[in-house]
KOLMI-911967 format. One record per residue (C-alpha): residue in three letters; z, y, x. Coordinates in steps of 0.2 Angstrom, whole numbers, plus 5000, padded with zeros to 4 digits. Each point is the difference from the previous one (the first is absolute). Layout:
<recs>
ALAZYX/...
</recs>
This chain:
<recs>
UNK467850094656/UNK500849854997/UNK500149855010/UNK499449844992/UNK500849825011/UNK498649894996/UNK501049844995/UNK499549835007/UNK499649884985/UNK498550014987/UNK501150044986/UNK500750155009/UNK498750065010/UNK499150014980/UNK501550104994/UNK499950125015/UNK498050044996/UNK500550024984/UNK501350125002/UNK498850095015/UNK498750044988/UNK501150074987/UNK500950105013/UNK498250075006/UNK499650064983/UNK500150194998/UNK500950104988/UNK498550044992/UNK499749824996/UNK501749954994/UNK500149914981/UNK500850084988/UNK501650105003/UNK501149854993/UNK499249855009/UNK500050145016/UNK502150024998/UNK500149814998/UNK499149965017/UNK500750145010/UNK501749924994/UNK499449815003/UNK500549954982/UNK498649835004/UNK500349915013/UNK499849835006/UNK501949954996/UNK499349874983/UNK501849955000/UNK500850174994/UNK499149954984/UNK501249864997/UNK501449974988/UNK501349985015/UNK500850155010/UNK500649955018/UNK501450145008/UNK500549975017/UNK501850054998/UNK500549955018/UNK498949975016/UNK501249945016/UNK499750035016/UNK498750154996/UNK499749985019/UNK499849815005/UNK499949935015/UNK499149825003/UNK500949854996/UNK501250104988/UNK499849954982/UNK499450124987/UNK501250024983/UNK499150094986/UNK500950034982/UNK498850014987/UNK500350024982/UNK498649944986/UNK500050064987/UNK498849944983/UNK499550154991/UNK499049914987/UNK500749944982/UNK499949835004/UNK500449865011/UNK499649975018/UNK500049825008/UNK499749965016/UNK500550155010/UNK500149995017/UNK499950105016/UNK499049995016/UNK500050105017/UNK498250045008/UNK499650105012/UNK498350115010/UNK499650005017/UNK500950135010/UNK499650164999/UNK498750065012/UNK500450194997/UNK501250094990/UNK498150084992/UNK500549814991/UNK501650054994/UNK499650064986/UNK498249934994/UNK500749805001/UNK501150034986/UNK498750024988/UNK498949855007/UNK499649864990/UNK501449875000/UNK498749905009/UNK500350075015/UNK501849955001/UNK499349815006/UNK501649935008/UNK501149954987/UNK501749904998/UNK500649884987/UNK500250074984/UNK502150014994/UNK500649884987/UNK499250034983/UNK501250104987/UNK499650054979/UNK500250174997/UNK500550064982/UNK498950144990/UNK501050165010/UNK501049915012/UNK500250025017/UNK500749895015/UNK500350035017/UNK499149875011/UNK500550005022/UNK498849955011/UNK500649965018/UNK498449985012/UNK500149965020/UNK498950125008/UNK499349885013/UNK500149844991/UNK498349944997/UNK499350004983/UNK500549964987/UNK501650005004/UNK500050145010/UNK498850175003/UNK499349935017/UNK500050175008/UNK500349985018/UNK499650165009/UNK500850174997/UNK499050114986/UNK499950094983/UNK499549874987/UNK499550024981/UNK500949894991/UNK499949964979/UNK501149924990/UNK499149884986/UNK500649974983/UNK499149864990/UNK500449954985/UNK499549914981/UNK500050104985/UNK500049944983/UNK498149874997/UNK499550075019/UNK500049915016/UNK500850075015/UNK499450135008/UNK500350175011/UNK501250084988/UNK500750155009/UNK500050055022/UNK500950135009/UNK499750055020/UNK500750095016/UNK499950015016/UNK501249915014/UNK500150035018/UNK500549865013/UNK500550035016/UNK500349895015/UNK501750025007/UNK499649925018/UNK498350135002/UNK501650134995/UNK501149965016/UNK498349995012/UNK499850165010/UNK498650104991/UNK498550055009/UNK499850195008/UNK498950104993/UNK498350045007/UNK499650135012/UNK499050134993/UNK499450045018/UNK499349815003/UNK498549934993/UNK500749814997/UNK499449995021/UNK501349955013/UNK500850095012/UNK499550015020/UNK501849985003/UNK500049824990/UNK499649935017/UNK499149854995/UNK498650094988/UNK500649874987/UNK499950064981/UNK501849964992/UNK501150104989/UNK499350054982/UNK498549885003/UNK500849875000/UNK501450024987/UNK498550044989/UNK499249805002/UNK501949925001/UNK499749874987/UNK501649964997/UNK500050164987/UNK499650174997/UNK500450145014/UNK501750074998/UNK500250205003/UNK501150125000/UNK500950094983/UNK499150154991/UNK500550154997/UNK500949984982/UNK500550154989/UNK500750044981/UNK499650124989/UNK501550014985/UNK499350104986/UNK501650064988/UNK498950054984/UNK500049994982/UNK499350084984/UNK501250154994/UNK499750024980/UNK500150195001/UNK499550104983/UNK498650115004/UNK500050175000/UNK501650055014/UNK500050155006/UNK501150055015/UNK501750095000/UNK501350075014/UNK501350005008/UNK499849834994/UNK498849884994/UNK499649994983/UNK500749884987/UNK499349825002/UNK499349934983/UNK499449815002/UNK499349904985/UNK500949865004/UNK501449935012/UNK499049885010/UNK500150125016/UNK502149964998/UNK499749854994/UNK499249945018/UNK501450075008/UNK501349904995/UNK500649825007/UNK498449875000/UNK498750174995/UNK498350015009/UNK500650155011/UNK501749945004/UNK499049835005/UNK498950085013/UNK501650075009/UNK500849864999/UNK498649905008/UNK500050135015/UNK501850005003/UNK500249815001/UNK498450015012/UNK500950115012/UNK501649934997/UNK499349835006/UNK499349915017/UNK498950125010/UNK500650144986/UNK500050145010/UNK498149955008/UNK499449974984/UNK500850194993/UNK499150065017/UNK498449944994/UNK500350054980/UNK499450174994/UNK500550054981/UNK498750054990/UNK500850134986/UNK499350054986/UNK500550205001/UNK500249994979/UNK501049854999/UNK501250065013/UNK500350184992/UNK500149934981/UNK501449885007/UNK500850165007/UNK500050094984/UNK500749864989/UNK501650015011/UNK500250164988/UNK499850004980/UNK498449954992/UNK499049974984/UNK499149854992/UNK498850054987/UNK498050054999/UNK499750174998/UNK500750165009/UNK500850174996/UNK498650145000/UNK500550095015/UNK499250174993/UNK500849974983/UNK501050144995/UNK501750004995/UNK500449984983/UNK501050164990/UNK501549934992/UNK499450044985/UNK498549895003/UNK500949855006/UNK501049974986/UNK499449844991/UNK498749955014/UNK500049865013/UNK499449935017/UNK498449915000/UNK500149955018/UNK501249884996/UNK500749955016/UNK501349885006/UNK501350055011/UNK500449885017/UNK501450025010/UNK499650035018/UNK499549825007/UNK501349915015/UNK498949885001/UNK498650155005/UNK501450075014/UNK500649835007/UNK498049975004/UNK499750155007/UNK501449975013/UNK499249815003/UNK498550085003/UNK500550155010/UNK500949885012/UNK498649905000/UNK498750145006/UNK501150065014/UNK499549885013/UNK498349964993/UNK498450064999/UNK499750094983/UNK498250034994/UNK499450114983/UNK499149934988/UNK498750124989/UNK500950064987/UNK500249884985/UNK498949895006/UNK498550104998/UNK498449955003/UNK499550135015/UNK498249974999/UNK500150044981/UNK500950175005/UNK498850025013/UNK498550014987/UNK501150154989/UNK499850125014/UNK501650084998/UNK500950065017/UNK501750004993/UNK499849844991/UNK499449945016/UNK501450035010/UNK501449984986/UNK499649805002/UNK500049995019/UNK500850135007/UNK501450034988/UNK500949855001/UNK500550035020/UNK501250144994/UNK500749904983/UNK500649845012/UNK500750135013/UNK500850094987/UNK501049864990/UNK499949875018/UNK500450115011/UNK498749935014/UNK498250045007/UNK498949914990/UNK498349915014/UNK499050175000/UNK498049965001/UNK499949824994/UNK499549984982/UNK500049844989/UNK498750024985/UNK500649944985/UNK498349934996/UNK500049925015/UNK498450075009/UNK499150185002/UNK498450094995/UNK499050115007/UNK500750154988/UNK501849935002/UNK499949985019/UNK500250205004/UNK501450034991/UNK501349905009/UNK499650115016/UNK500350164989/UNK501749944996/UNK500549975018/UNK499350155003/UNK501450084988/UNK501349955018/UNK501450044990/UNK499450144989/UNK500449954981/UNK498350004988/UNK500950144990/UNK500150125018/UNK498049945001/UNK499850044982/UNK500850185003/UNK499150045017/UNK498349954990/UNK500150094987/UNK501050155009/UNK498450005013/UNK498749994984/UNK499449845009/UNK498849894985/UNK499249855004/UNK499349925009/UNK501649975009/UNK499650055019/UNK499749835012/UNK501849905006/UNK500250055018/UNK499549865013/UNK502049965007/UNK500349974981/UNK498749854998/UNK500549935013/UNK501749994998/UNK499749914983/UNK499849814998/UNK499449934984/UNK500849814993/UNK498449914992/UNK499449844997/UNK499049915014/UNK498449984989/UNK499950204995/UNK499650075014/UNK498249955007/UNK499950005020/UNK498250095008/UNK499249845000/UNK500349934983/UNK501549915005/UNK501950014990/UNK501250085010/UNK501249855004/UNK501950014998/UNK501050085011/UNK498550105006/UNK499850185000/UNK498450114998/UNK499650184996/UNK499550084983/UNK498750134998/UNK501550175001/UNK500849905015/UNK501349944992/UNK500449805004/UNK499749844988/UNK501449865006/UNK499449824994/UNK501349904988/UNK499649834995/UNK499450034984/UNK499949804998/UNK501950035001/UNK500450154991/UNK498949924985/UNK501349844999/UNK501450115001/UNK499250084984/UNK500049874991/UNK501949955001/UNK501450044990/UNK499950034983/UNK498450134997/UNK498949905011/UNK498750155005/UNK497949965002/UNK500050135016/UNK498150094999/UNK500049935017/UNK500049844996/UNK498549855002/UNK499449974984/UNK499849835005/UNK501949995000/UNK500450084985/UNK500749924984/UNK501450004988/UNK501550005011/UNK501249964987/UNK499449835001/UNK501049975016/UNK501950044997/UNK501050145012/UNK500549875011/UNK498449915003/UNK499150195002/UNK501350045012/UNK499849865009/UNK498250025001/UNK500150165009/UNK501249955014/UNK498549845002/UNK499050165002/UNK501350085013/UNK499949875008/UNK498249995000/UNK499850195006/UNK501049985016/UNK499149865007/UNK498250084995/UNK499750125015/UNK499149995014/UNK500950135009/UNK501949975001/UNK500350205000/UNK499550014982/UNK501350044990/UNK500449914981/UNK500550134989/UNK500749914983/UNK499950164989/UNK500349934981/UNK499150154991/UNK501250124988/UNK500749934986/UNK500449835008/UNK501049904990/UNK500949865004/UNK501649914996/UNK501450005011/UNK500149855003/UNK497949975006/UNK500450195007/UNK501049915014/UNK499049844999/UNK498750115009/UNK501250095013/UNK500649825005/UNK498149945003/UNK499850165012/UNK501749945011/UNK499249814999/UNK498350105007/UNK500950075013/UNK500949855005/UNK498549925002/UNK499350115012/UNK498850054988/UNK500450194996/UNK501250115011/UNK500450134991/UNK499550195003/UNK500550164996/UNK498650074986/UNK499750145010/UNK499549895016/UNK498849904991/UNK499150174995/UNK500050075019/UNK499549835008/UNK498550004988/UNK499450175003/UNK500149985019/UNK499549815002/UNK498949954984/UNK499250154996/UNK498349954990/UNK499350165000/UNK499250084985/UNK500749944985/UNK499250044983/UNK500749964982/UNK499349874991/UNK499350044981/UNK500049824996/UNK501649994989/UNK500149884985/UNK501550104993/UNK500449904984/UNK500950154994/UNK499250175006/UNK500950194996/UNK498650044987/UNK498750145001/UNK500550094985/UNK502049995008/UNK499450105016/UNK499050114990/UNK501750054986/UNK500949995019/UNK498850155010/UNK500350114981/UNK501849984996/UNK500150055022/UNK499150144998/UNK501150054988/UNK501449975007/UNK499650115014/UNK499550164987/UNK501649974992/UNK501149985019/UNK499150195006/UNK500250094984/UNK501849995002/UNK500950105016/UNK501549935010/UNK501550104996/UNK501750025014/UNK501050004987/UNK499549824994/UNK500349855009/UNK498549934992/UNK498350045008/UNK498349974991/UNK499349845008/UNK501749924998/UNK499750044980/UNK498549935000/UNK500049855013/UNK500749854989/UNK498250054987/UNK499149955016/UNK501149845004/UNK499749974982/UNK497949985005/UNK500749895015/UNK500849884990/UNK498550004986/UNK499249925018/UNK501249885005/UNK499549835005/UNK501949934994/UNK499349874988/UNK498350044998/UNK499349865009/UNK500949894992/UNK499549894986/UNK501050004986/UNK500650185004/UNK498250105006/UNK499650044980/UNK501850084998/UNK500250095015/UNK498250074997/UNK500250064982/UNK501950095007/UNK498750085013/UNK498850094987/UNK501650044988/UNK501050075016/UNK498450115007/UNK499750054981/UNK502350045000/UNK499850115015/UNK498250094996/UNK500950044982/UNK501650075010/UNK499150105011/UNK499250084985/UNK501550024991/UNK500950105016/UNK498350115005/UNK500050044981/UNK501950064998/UNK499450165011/UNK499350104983/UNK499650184997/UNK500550044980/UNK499350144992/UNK500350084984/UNK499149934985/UNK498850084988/UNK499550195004/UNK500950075013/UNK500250184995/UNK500150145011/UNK500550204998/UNK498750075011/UNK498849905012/UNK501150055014/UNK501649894992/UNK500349845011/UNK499849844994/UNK501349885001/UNK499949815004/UNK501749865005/UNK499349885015/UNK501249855000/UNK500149865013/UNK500849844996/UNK499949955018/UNK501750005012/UNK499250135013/UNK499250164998/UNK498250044997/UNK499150135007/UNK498750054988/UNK499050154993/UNK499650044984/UNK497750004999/UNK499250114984/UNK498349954996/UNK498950104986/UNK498449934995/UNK499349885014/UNK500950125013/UNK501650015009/UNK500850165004/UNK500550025018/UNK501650034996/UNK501449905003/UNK501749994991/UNK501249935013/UNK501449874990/UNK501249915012/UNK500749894987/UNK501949935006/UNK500449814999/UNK500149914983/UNK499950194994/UNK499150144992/UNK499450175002/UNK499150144989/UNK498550095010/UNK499450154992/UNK498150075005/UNK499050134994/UNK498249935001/UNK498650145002/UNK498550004988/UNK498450094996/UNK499250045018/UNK501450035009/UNK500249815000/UNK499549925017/UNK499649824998/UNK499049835006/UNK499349854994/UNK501149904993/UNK499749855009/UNK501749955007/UNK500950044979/UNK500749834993/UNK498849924986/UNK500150074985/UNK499350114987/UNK499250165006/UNK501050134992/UNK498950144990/UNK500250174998/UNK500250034979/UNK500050184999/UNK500250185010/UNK502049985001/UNK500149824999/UNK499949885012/UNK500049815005/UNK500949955014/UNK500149855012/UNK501649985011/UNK500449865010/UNK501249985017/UNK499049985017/UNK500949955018/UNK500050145012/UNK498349905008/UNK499150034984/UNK500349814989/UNK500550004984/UNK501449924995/UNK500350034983/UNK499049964985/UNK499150174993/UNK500650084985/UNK499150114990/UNK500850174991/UNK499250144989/UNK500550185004/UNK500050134988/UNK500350175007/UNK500150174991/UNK499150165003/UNK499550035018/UNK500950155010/UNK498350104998/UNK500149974980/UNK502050065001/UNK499650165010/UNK498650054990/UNK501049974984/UNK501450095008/UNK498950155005/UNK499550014982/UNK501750014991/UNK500650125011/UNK498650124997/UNK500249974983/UNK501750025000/UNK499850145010/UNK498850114989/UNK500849964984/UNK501750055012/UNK498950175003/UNK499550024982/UNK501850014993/UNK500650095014/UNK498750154993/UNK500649974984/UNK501750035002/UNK499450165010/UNK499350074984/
</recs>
């Protein structure tokens, strides 16, 4: 559900109606699948001055925070993107009423320009060149009436737009180009007054016998002070970090031991966001300065890192050797005789890297980060949860939430928060929901130790039901308008309410965490999000979309009604700011604290407070999602085949003591390779969601081919033609290899006609071996068999003749599935024992009576 502010002039209470229906319209009932993507992206909007010739770019916006009476400075350059001149050009400041809710944050910028209806004098006129672009200063006094000022005289968030009219060539002046933000005022004297208590829950608003004189006083009457609004005490603030990005792996890795396997990247960007000024080596930055500064350590103590469990341990292994190129070594091709190697060549092609210092130096800032914070796991990749949910896969399942609690102890060295879960879609469904319980009902136990118990115990699915202490011990980070209260109401931020399997849904601000999207450089349209606030963000710049969401901060903590609800900011993964806006917004949260406005709270406080205090009850998802960029059916559906086979190929092979590899570690990276076909790293990003959405269907088709390509390395080789044999009781010899790096247990089946004999040829083949198994299949009636029914497809062999006969071998697991394609083979035997003895019998009395004859002869 989501909630629509009803705005207060015509022209945006029309837009809102507008936008309502549209949003009210089914699925079923949306246009075309192009016009569909373009509204669920917001691509038309009311913004008529994106159309223009001019480009405005807030380069610099000072104080982010102001206080009244200040004077505002914003750097804009304008920029003329037409092939002809531009006269006339000229700048001028207007601004909205105040925000009455941060539900307004987001819709105001893409109002009408008409709603900005307190304008300043416009800036001296200027001629723009075709292509040329100037850098104009605007210096505005906050209080100053208008024009020459904002005339804002009481604390608030207020929508501001900055106006650029020009002449173009045989045209008159006109709205040219526009750009917008957001920018909160505080009141410095409200600051030092001593805040109001909060209320007692165990009072009604009635007074106290002991009040003496019966006299009402107290909140009452700070509510009617008309000297301004009520003043009250801080909210509960805390931050959520998230440390993720895309890692270009080529698909199609398969594990290795003792140690990992060797990393192959299609490009260097990974490293290249390492270095000095890189997107990853920016977000640490930002935190270290933030601790390093006023109220640092407060501001740590409130902060919980969000890791993304692949980002971390790709870093770790590029502080070894690794490749550049796009495909991979075959990991079941054979190795090459001498005498077949001469004049051939690689076609993997692969670059050779160094191991990266860059890669260890930011492990080390982020391991000394992580000690004295709280440290959260992300899904793996990024992955859309609720997309995994709809594959069905347990292991799949467990590899994106579980999995990434032992990865950050493993290369941080510290416990990452057990039970609290941040989607990465930003919200749950009703097939998603269980599964974060199931992975804190692992406690510790790896999904590999689960994988072995299930399949050691014969356990299929469905999976048996989370037990109780498990759901209750999870809590679930969505977005406030995702999860529906019993009574048809949104949860509200900072509450808490319960799921269907127990587990809890904690409210963020979605408001928020969709303005925090749509900063830095991929600006992401979050599924979450109000349509009515949705439009091209790129026609804000970085700072002025930064700026933007610490209005909305600020917004956020003075919307509740109950000063126990906690604001949790949680940008979702992927974020992807500058630096320098990185620490813009870590400045705003100190300038929120100092104005009593936010006091920060440990993330895990926020969570129990809610639970206990602010419990909603009954929470159910919402199905109202305008996701502009969905995980496709026909993605989930390649996902639940290549899974199943993944599993086949993981218990045909057998874990060996003599290997340090085992069989789920082989297979596990094929199943991070369907995670990261999921991820939301890009995908709800404009300019990105096309590409990121091709790379998934190429990298779910890369790991269903891999699979293949491993399962069918296990191979049974006959001979060709007639296999010819003495008697009917001479063995028959076929070679079982196995390309695989463990054993495989396997038999060798025999099936005549539509039958299969009972027998069964036992063939333990080594790893990345061979071995010859020899059988004497019975014939004629001495020959048990049954139906054929569990034989591979293929040809049913015939019998051609009394001594010849068609054969159809293939291997089987020792519980009866084939894993080898069938092979077909003709034997020829020669006469039967019976024929032998018989003929035997018949020389010998022949010999012997002629023996006889010339014995009398000589007698004579």
């Amino acid at each position: 559900m989501f909630r629509l502010q009803l705005p207060r002039t015509v022209a945006r209470k029309v837009t809102a109606a507008t936008a309502a229906l549209v949003l009210c319209l089914p699925t079923a009932a949306a246009p075309p699948a192009l016009a569909q993507d373009e509204q669920l992206w917001g691509s038309a909007t009311n913004r008529v001055g994106e159309q223009g010739p001019l480009r405005l770019s807030i380069t610099d916006f000072s104080p982010r925070v102001a206080a009244l009476h200040s004077t505002l400075t914003i750097k804009v350059q304008v920029h003329n993107t037409s092939d002809a001149d531009i006269s006339n050009v000229s700048l001028r400041l207007q601004r909205a009423d105040a925000l009455a809710s941060s539900a307004d944050a987001r819709t105001i910028l893409a109002e009408p320009e008409s709603v900005f209806d307190v304008a300043g004098d416009f800036s001296a006129p200027i001629k723009l060149k075709a292509g040329e672009t100037r850098e104009i200063t605007l210096k505005v006094p906050i209080s100053a009436p208008t024009p020459e000022g904002l005339d804002i005289t009481e604390a608030g968030t207020f929508p501001l737009l900055i106006n650029a009219n020009g002449r173009p060539v045989d045209d008159i002046d006109r709205l040219l180009a526009e750009t917008r933000v957001l920018l909160p005022v505080t009141d410095p004297q409200a600051t030092d007054a001593e805040p109001e208590p909060p209320a007692d829950d165990e009072t009604d608003g009635d007074t106290e016998a002991g009040d003496g004189d019966g006299s009402s006083d107290g909140a009452e009457d700070s509510t009617d002070n008309s000297d301004g609004p009520t003043r009250r005490g801080p909210v509960p603030f805390s931050l959520i970090w998230p440390i993720s990005q895309p890692v270009p792996l080529v698909g199609g890795e398969t594990g290795d031991a003792p140690a990992s396997p060797n990393l192959i990247l299609t490009d260097n960007s990974l490293a290249d966001s390492l270095e000095r000024g890189g997107r990853l080596d920016g977000l640490l930055t930002s935190l270290e300065k933030g601790f390093a500064g006023p109220d640092g350590q407060r501001l740590r103590e409130s902060t919980c890192i969000a890791i993304d469990p692949e980002t971390l341990d790709a870093i770790s292994r590029m502080t070894r050797d690794y490749w550049i190129g796009t495909s991979r070594p075959s990991p079941v091709k054979a190795s090459p005789r001498l005498r077949d190697s001469w004049g051939s060549t690689d076609d993997t092609d692969l670059t050779h890297m160094p191991a990266s210092d860059s890669a260890a130096a930011w492990l080390n800032r982020l391991h000394n980060l992580t000690q004295d914070t709280c440290t959260l796991s992300l899904p793996w990749g990024g992955t859309d949860t609720s997309a995994v949910a709809r594959v069905g896969d347990r292991e799949l399942s467990m590899e994106a939430l579980a999995a990434g609690q032992q990865t950050i102890g493993k290369h941080l060295n510290v416990q990452a928060l057990p039970g609290v879960y941040l989607p990465a879609e930003g919200f749950v469904t009703s097939e998603s929901t269980p599964l974060y319980s199931a992975a804190t009902a692992l406690n510790g136990t790896s999904p590999e130790r689960a994988f072995e118990d299930r399949v050691d115990t014969g356990e299929t699915t469905p999976p048996p039901p989370t037990p109780p202490e498990a759901a209750h011990g999870t809590t679930v980070l969505v977005a406030d308008n995702t999860a529906i209260t019993a009574d048809g109401q949104t949860l509200q931020p900072g509450h808490s309410g319960v799921l269907v399997d127990g587990s809890r849904a904690f409210a963020l601000p979605g408001t928020l965490a969709a303005s925090l999207a749509a900063t830095g450089r991929s600006p992401q349209t979050v599924a979450y999000s109000n349509l009515l606030g949705r439009y091209d963000f790129r026609i804000d710049s970085e700072a002025a979309r930064m700026q933007t969401a610490i209005g909305t901060l600020f917004q956020s903590l003075t919307d509740s009604s109950d000063p126990r609800a906690a604001v949790v900011a949680a940008p979702p993964a992927g974020w992807d700011p500058r630096a320098g806006d990185a620490e813009d917004f870590m400045a705003a949260i100190r300038d929120a604290v100092d104005a009593n406005l936010a006091e920060p709270t440990p993330l895990t406080d926020s969570i129990t407070a809610a639970a206990r205090d602010l419990d909603a009850g009954p929470v159910t998802p919402t199905d109202e999602i305008a996701d502009p960029a969905p995980v496709s059916e026909t993605l989930v559906e390649k996902a639940q085949m290549a899974s199943r086979e993944i599993t086949d190929l993981t218990t045909i092979m057998s874990n060996d003591s003599n290997v340090a590899l085992t069989r789920y570690e082989f297979t596990r990276p094929l199943r991070h390779d369907l995670l990261r076909s999921f991820t939301t790293l890009g995908r709800r990003n404009q300019l990105q969601s096309t590409d990121v959405q091709r790379h998934s269907e190429e990298l779910s088709d890369q790991t269903l081919i891999m699979t293949r390509r491993l399962r069918n390395s296990v191979t049974l080789v006959a001979p060709g033609g007639v296999y010819t044999r003495a008697t009917q009781l001479s063995p028959i010899a076929v070679l079982a290899r196995n390309g695989l790096p463990l054993p495989v247990p396997a038999f060798v089946r025999v099936g005549v006609g539509d039958s299969v004999m009972e027998e069964k040829y036992e063939a333990a083949i080594p790893a990345k071996g061979a071995v010859t198994i020899q059988f004497t299949p019975k014939s004629g009636d001495d020959a048990e068999s049954t139906p054929a029914t569990n034989a591979p497809e293929g040809d049913r062999p015939r019998d051609s003749g009394e001594n010849s006969h068609n054969l159809l071998l293939w291997l089987e697991s020792p519980n009866g599935t084939p894993i080898s394609q069938s092979v077909s083979i003709s034997v020829q035997s020669g006469a039967s024992v019976g024929v032998l003895a018989i003929v035997t019998l018949v020389i010998v009395t022949v010999g012997g009576f002629f023996a006889a004859k010339r014995s009398q002869y000589f007698r004579k």
